[in-house]
LUMNUKE-724286 format. One record per atom (N, C-alpha, C, O): x, y, z. Coordinates in steps of 0.02 Angstrom, whole numbers, plus 50000, padded with zeros to 5 digits. Layout:
! residues N
XYZ
...
This chain:
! residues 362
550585667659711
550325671159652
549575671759659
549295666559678
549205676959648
548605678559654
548265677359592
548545679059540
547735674759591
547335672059534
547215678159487
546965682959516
547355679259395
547385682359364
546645684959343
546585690159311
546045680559365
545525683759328
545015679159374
545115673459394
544505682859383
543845677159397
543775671759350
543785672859289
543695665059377
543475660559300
543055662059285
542635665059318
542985659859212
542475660159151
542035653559155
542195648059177
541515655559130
540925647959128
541275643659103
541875644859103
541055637159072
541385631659067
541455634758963
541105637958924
542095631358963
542285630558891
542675624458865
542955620158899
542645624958789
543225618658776
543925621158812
544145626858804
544185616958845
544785616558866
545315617058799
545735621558790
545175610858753
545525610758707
545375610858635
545105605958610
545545616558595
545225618558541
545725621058482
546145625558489
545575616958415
546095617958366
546325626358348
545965631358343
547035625658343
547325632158335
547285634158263
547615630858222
546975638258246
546815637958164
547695642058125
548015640458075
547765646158163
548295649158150
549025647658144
549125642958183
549585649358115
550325647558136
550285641358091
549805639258058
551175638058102
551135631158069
551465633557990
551325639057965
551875629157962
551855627757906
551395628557837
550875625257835
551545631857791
551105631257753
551235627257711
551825625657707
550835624657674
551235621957594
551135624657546
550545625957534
551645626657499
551535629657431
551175627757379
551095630957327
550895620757398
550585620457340
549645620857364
549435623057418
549265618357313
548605619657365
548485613157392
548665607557375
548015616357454
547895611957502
547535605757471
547165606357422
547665599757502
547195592857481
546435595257520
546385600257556
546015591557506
545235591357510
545205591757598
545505587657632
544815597457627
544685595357716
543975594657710
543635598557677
543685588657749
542955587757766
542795587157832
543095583057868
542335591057852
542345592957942
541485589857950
541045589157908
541485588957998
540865585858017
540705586758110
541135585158151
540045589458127
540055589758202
539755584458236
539645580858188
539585582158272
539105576158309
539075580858379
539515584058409
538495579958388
538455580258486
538355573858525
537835570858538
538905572558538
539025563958594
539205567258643
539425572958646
539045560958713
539585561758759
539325569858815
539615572158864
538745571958780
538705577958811
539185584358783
539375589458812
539285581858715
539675589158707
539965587658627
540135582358599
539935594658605
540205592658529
540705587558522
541105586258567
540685583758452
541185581258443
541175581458368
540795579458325
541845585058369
542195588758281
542655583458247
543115580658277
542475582258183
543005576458159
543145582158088
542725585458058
543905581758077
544255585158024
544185581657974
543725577757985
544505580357897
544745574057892
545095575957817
544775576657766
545505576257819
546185579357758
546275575357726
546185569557745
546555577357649
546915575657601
546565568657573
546955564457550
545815566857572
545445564057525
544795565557503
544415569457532
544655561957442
544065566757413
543485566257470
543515562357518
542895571157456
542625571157512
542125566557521
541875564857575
541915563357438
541445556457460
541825551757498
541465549257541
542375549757499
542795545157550
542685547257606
542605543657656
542645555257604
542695556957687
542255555957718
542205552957771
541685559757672
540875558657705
540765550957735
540485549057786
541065547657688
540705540257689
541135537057762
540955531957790
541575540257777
541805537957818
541615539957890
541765536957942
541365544057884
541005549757943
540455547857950
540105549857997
540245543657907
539725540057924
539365536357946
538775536257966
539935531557940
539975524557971
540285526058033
540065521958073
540705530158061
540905532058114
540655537258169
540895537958224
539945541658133
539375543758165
539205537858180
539415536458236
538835532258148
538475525258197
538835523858249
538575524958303
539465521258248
539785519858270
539875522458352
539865519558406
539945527958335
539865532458408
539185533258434
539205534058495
538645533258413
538145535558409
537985527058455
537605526858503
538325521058433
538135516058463
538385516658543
538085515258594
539265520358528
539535519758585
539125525458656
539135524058716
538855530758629
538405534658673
537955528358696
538185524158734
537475528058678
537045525058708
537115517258783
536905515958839
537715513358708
537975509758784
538415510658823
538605506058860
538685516858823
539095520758897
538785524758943
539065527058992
538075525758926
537865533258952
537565528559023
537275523459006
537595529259066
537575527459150
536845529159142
536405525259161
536635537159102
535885537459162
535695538659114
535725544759105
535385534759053
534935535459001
534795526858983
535175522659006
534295525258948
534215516958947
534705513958893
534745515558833
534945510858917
535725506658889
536085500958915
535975498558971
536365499558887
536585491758914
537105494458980
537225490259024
537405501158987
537935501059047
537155502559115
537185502059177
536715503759083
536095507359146
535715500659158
535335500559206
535745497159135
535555489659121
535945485659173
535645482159214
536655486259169
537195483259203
537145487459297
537115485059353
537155494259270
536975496359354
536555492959402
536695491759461
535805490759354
535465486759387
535645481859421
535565481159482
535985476859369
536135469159388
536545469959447
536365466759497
537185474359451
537455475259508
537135476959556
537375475159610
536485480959557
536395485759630
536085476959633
536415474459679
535735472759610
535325468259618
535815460159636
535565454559644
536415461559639
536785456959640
536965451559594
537285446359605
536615454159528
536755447259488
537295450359419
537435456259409
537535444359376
538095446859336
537475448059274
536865447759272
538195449859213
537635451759157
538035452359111
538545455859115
537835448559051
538265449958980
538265455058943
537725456858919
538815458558930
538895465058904
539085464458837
539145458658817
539185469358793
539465468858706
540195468058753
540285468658813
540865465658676
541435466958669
541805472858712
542185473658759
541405476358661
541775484258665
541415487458749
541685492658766
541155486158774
540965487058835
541325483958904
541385486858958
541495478558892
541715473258920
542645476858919
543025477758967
542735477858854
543495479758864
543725487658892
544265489858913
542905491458883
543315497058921
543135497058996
543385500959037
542705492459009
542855491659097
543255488559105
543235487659166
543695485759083
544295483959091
544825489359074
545095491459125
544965491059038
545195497559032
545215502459092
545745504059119
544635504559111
544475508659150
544705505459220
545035509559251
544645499459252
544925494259303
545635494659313
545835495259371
546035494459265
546885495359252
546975501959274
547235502959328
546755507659228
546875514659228
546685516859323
547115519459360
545985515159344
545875515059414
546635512159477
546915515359522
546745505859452
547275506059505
548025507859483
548515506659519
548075510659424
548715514259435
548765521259442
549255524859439
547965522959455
548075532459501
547885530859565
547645535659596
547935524859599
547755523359655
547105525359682
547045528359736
546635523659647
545925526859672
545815531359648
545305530859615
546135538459644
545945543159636
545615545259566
545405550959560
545555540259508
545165540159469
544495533459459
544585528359427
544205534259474
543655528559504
543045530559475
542645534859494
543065524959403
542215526559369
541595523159418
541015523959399
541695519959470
541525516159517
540775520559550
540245517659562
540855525159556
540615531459619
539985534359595
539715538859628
539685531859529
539165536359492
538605536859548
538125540659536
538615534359591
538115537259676
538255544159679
537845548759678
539095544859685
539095552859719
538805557859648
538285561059654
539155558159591
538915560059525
538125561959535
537885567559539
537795555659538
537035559859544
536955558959599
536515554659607
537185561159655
537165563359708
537235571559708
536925575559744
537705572959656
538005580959649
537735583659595
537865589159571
537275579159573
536795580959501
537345583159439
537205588359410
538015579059416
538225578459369
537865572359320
538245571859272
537535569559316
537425563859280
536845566959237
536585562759199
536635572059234
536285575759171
536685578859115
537295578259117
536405581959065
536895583759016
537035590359037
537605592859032
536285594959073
536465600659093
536665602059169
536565597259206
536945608259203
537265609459253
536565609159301
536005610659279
536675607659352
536355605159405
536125610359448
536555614759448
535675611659481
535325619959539
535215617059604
535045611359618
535315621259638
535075620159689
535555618859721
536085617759693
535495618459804
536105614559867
536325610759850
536035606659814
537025610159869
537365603359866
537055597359921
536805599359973
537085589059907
537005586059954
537335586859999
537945587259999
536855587160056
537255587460131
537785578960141
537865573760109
538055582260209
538525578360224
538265568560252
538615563560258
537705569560261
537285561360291
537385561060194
537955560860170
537075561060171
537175557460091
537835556760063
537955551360036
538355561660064
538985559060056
539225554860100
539565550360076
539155555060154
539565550960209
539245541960205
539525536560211
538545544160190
538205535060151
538355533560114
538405527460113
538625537860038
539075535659992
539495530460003
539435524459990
540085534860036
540555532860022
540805526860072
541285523160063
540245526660140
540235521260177
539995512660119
540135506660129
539795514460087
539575508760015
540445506660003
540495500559996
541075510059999
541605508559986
541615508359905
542085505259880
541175510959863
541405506959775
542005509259752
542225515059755
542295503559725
542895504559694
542685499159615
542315494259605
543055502359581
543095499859497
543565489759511
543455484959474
544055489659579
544215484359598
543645479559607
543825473659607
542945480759616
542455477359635
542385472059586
542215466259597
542515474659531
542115473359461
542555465559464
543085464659494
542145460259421
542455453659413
542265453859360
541655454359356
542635453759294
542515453559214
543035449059178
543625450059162
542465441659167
542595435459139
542385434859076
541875431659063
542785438259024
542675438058941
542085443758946
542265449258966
541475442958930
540995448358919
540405447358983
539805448858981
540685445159026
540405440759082
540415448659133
540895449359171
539945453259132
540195457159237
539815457459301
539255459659317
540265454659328
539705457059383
540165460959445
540765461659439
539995461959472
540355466259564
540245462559627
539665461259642
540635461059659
540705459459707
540385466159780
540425464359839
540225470159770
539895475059792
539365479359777
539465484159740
538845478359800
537895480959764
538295489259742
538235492259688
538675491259799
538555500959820
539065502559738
539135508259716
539315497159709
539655501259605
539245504959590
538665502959600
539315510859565
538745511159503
539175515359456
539455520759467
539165512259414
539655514659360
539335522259309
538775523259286
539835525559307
539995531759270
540355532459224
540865533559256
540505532859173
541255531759123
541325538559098
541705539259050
540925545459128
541065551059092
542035554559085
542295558559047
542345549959150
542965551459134
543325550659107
543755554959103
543375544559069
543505541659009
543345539858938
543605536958891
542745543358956
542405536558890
542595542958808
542605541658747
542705548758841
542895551258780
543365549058747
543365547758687
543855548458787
544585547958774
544595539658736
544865537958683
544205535458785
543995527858766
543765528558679
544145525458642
543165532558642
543085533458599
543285537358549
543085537558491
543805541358583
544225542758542
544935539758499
545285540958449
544875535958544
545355531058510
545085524058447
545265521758393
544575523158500
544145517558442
544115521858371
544375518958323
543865527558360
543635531058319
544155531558271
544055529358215
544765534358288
545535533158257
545365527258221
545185527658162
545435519558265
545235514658222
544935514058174
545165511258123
544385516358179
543685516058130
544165519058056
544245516857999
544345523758085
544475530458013
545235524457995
545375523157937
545395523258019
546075519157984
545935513957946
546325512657900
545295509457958
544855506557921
544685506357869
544665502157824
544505512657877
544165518657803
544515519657767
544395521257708
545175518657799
545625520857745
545975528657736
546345530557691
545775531657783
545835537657792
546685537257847
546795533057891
547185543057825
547595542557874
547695550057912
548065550257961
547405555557890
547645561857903
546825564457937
546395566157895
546665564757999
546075568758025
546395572458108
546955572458134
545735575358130
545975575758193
545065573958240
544495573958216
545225573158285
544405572558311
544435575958375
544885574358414
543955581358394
544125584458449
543255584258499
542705586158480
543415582058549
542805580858593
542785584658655
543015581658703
542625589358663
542675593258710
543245594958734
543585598158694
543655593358820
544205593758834
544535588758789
544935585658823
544535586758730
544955579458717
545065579358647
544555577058621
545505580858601
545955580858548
546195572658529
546505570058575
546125568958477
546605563758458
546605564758381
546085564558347
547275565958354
547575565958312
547815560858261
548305558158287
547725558758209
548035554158150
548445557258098
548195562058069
549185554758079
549405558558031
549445566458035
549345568858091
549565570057989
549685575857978
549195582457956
548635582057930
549425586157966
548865592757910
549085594957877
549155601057877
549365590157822
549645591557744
550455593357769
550645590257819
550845597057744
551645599457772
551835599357839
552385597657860
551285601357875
551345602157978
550965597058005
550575593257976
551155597158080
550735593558119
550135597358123
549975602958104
549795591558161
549045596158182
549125601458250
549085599058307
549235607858241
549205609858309
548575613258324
548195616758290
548565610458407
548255613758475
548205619158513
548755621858517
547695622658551
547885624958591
547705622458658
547265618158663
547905623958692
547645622858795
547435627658819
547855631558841
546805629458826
546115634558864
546345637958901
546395634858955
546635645958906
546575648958966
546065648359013
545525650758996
546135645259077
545525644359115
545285651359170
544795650759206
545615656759169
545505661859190
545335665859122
544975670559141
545405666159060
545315671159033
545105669958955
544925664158945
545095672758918
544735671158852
545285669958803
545425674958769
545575665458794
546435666458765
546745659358789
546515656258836
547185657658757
547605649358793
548075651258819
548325656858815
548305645158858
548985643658874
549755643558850
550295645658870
549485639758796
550125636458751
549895633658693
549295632758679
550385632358657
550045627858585
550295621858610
550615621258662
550065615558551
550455609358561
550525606358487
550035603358466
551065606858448
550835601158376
550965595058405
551485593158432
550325591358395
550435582558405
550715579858354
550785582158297
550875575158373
551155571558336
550695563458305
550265561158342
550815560558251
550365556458230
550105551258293
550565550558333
549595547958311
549265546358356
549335548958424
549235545458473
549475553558426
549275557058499
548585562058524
548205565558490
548625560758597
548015562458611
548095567758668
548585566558704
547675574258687
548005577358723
547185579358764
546705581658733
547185577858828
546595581158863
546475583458909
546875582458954
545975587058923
546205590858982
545505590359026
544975588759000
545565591859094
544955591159130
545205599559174
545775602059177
544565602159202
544445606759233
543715608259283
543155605859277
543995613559337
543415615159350
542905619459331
542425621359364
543025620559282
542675625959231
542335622559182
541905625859152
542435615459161
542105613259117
541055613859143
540595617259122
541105609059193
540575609459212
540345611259301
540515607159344
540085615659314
539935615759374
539105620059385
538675621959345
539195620259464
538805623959495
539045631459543
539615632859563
538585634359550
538725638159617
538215640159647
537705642659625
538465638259732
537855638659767
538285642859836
538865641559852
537865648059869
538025651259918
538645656459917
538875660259960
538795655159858
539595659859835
540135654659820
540675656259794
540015649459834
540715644259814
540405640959755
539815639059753
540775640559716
540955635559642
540875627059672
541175625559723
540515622759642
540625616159658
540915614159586
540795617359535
541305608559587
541475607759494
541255599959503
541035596959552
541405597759432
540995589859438
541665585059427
541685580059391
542325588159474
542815583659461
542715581259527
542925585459566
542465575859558
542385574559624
542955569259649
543195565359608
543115569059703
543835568159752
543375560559780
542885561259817
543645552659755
543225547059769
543445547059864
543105545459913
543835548459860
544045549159945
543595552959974
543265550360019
543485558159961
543005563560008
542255565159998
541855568160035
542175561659926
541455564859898
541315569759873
540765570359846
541845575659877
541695583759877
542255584759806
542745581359791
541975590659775
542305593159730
543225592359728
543585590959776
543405593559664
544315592959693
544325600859707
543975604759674
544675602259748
545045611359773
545955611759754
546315606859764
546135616059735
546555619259734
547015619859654
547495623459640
546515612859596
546735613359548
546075615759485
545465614459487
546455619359436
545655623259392
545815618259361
545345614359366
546265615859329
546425613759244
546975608759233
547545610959237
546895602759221
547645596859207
547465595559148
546865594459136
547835595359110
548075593359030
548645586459032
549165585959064
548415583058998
548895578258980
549045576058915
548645575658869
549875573958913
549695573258807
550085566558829
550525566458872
549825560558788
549785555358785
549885551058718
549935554858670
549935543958700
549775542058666
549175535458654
549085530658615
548865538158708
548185535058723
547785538358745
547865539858804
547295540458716
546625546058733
546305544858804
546185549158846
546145536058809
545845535758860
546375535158920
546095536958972
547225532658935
547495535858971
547615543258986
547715544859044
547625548758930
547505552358936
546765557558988
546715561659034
546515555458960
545915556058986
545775554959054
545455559359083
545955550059083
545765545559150
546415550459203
546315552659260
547065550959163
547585554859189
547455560659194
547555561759253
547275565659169
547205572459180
546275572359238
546115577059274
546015568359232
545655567859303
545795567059358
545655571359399
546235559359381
546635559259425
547215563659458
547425564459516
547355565559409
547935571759434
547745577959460
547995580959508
547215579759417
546915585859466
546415584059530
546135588359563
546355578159538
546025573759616
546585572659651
546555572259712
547005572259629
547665573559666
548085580359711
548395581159763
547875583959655
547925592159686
548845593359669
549295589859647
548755600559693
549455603059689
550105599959699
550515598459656
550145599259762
550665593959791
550955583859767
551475580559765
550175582659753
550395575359745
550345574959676
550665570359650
550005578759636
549915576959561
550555573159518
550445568759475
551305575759539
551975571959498
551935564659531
552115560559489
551825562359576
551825555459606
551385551159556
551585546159527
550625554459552
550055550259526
550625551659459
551125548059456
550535555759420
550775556259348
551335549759347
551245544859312
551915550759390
552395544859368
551965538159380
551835535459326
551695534559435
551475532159445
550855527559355
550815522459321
550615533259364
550495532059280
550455530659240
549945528259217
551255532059198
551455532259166
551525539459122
551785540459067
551125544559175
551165550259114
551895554559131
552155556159184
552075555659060
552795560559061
552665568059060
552895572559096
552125568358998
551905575658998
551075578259024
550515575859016
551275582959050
550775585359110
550785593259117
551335595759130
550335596659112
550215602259128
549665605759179
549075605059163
549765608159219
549385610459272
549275616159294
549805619159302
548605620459313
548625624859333
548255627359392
547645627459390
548585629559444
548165627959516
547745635759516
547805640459476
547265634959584
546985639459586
547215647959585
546935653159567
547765646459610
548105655459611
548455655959557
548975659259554
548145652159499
548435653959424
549195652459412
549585655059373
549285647059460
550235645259432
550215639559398
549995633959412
550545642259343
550545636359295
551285629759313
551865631359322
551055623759313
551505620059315
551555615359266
551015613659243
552345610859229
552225607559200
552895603559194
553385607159192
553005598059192
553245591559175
553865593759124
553815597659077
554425590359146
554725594159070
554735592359011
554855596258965
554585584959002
554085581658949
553385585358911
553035583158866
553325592258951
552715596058923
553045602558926
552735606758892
553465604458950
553705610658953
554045610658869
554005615158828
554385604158861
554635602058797
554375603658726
554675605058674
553675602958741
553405602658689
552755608658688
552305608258645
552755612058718
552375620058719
552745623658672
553295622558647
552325628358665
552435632158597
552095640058608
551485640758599
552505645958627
552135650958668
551645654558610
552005655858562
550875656758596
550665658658559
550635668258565
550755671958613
550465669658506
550625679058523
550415682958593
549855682858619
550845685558612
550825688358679
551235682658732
551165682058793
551565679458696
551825672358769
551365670958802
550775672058786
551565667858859
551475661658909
551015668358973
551275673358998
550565666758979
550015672459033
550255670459078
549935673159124
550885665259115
551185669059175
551805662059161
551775656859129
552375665759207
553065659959221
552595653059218
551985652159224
553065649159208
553115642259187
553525637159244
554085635259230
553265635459298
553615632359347
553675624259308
553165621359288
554415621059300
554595615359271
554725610559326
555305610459346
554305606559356
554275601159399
554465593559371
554075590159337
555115591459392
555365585659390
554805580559405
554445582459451
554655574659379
554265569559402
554765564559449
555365565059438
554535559859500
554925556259550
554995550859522
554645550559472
555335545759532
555315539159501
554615535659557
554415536359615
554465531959500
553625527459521
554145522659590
554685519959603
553425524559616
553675520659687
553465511659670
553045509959628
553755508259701
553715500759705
552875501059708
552605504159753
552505497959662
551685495759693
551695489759664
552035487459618
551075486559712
550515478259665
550725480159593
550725486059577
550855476159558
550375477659484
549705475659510
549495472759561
549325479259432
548855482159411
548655476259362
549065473759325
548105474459364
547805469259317
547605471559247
547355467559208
């Protein structure tokens, strides 16, 4: 199949479907919407069916909240994770917060059950490829002596030794990145927060990354999934109460230099961009598996992506490779929903394999 359109600059992958759905007859309960820019990219919180000083007040405490979690995730701004880069390149350990401490752990688990191929480990090659800014990067790609020193360093997220709030690495060449997760990571905390509050019905959407609580009054909350060739989606999705659905692409963020596209989903095996996949979606019931999964899978590419997915744990999966063929899981084929005009091309339904025998995963 021949690719349907030149891609488009980078967009939300995943963006609420305002349309369709259930109505209810009677009138709607109270919605309070609120934007933040974290993370490098909007982040929209809904928040239904209470008055709106509850809501505000709750959006409030959960602006800090995030606003804390930016700062100590962000790799290349001054923060306790840019703090921690140090101690590692320098060989010594270093006490981290709670909530820091548990998503490198997090992130450690999620790493060896895509077998590498998702590795917050690598933030060398990252600003090596000038992703570690908020904006898109100019100029040549690093030549091949700087990738090839990379990755001769070997970092893997396995490096990491994390004793209560205790980390350090067993290898100087870590330098940690969490942009592949950490949405999905705070998207879930954030759920928390609002359940706290007391709040049960919102949705929070962060760029490629959707997580859902409760309902939107009579219906679920539905989705759509980004046409990545064209101005228009894929499919819908209504989630269901705590689910999370996200997607990574090469369209979110990139470059182009000499006539080829570089994207900032980089392959920890090779150093170099991933090829042959634009766009993986995953719906989950964990944002930051989510999240970490629809990276790995498209570092996986066409062919191996159902292995990593079972491997996983993910059931539903949607994919779309470069010559615009859409593939998907039937755990996701299940739950698509064609929006006006259908499905912008056939729907190839790929069986997942049973997970092969591995180590566990710590």
């Amino acid at each position: 199949m021949t690719a349907r359109r030149a891609l488009l600059p980078a967009l939300l992958i995943v963006a609420l479907l305002l349309a369709g759905g259930a109505r209810a007859l009677r009138p709607a309960p109270a919605e309070t919407r609120e934007t933040l820019y974290l993370f490098g990219t909007l982040v929209e919180i809904e928040i239904h069916g209470v008055p709106e000083t509850q809501a505000r007040a709750a959006i409030a405490g959960l602006g800090r909240d995030l606003q804390q979690m930016h700062r100590d995730w962000h790799a290349w701004r001054p923060g306790m994770l840019g703090r921690l880069n140090a101690a590692i390149a320098a060989g010594q350990p270093m006490t981290v917060d709670p909530a820091l401490a548990a998503l490198l752990a997090e992130g450690q688990h999620l790493s060896c059950l895509s077998g590498g191929l998702f590795d917050p480990a690598v933030g060398g090659l990252v600003a090596a490829w000038g992703f570690h800014a908020d904006t898109p990067p100019a100029g040549a790609p690093p030549g091949d002596a700087v990738i090839n020193a990379l990755l001769a360093g070997r970092p893997r997220m396995a490096d990491l030794r994390i004793a209560g709030t205790e980390v350090r690495s067993v290898n100087p060449a870590v330098q940690l990145d969490l942009g592949a997760y950490a949405k999905g990571a705070a998207l879930d905390l954030a759920a928390d927060r609002l359940r706290a509050a007391g709040i049960a019905d919102a949705v929070l959407n962060a760029g490629g990354g959707v997580q859902v609580m409760g309902r939107h009054g009579a219906r679920q909350w539905r989705v759509a999934i980004r046409d990545p060739f064209a101005w228009g989606v894929v499919a819908a999705v209504s989630l269901r109460p705590g689910e999370a659905l996200h997607s990574s692409g090469n369209y979110e963020r990139f470059f182009e230099a000499g006539g080829v596209r570089f994207s900032h989903l980089l392959d920890p095996r090779s150093g170099r961009p991933v090829q042959g996949i634009v766009s993986a979606s995953v719906l989950a019931g964990n944002g930051a598996l989510a999240d970490a999964a629809a990276t790995a899978l498209a570092v996986a590419g066409p062919e191996d992506w159902p292995r990593v997915a079972a491997r996983m744990g993910v059931t539903a999966a949607l994919m779309i490779t470069d010559d615009g063929a859409i593939l998907a899981t039937p755990a996701m084929m299940a739950r698509l929903e064609p929006v006006p005009g259908g499905f912008p091309a056939p729907i190839e339904v790929v069986a997942l394999p049973d997970p092969s025998p591995t180590p566990p995963c710590p």
